[in-house]
N, C-alpha and C positions, 0 to 999 in steps of 0.2 A: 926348193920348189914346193909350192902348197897349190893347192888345186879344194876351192872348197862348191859342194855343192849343195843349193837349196832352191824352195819352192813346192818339194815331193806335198803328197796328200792323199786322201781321201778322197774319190770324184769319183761320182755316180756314170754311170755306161751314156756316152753321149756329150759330155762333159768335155771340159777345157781345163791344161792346165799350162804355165811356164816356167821350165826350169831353169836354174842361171846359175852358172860356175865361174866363179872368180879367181882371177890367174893372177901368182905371184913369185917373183925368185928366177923366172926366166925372162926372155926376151919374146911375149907374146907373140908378137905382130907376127916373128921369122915364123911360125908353125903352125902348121894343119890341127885342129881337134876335132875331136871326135866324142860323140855319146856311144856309149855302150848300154845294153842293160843286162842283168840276170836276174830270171827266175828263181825259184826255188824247186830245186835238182835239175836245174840245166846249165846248158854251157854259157857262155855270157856270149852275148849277140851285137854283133854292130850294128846302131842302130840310124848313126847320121853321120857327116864328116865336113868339115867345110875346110877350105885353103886356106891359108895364112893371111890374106889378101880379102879371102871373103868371100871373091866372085865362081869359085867354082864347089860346088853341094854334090856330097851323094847321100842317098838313104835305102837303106832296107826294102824291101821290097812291102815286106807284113807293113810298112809304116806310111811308103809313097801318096801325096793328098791328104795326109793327115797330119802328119809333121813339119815341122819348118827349123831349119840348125841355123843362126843368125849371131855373129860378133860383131863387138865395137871394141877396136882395138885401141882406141883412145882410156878405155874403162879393163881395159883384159881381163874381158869377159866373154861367155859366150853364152848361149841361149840357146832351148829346144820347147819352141809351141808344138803343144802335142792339143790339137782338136780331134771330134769326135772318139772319143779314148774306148777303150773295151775293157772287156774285163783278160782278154790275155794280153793285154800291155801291160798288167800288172806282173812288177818288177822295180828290183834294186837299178838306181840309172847312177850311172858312174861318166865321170867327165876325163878324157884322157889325150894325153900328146907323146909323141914318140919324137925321143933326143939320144939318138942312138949313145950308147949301146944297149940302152934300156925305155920302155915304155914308161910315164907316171899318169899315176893314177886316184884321182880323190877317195874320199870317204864314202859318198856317193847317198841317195834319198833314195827316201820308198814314194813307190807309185801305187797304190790298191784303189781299183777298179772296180767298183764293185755295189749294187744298188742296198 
């Protein structure tokens, strides 16, 4: 299983950016993913989820109207448009699917926010 994430940056308060995590080594389509992020000294936060299918999303409440989680499971991949970004969505954004009996988890990109 590989789970690779990119797109992280540097982006001024106000700003746009999108993430894209690229799935391999399982059977995308069948699973739900999800973003996560973590700050620096906190707990890591869910921050999107979408269904294996696509058609059902959840998000974070801090993120709701700003964020969008989007796959194409032709490409297994998935995607997280983060507009109007802050400076506390800065954070480590990690891409992740649970295949019981265990969660995985990428490498994950930095997000700083910051003017």
């Amino acid at each position: 299983v590989q789970l690779v994430e990119s797109g992280g940056g540097l982006v001024q308060p106000g700003g746009s950016l999108i993430l894209s995590c690229a799935a391999s080594g399982f059977a995308f389509g069948d699973y739900a993913m999800s973003w996560y992020r973590q700050a620096p000294g906190k707990e890591p936060e869910l921050v999107a989820r979408i269904a294996s299918a696509g058609g059902n999303t959840n998000y974070a409440d801090s993120v709701k109207g700003r964020f969008a989680i989007s796959r194409d499971n032709a490409k297994n991949t998935v995607y997280l448009q983060m507009n109007s970004l802050k400076p506390e969505d800065t954070a480590v954004y990690y891409c992740s699917y649970y295949q019981p009996p265990r969660d995985y988890w990428g490498q994950g990109t930095q997000v700083t926010v910051s003017s």
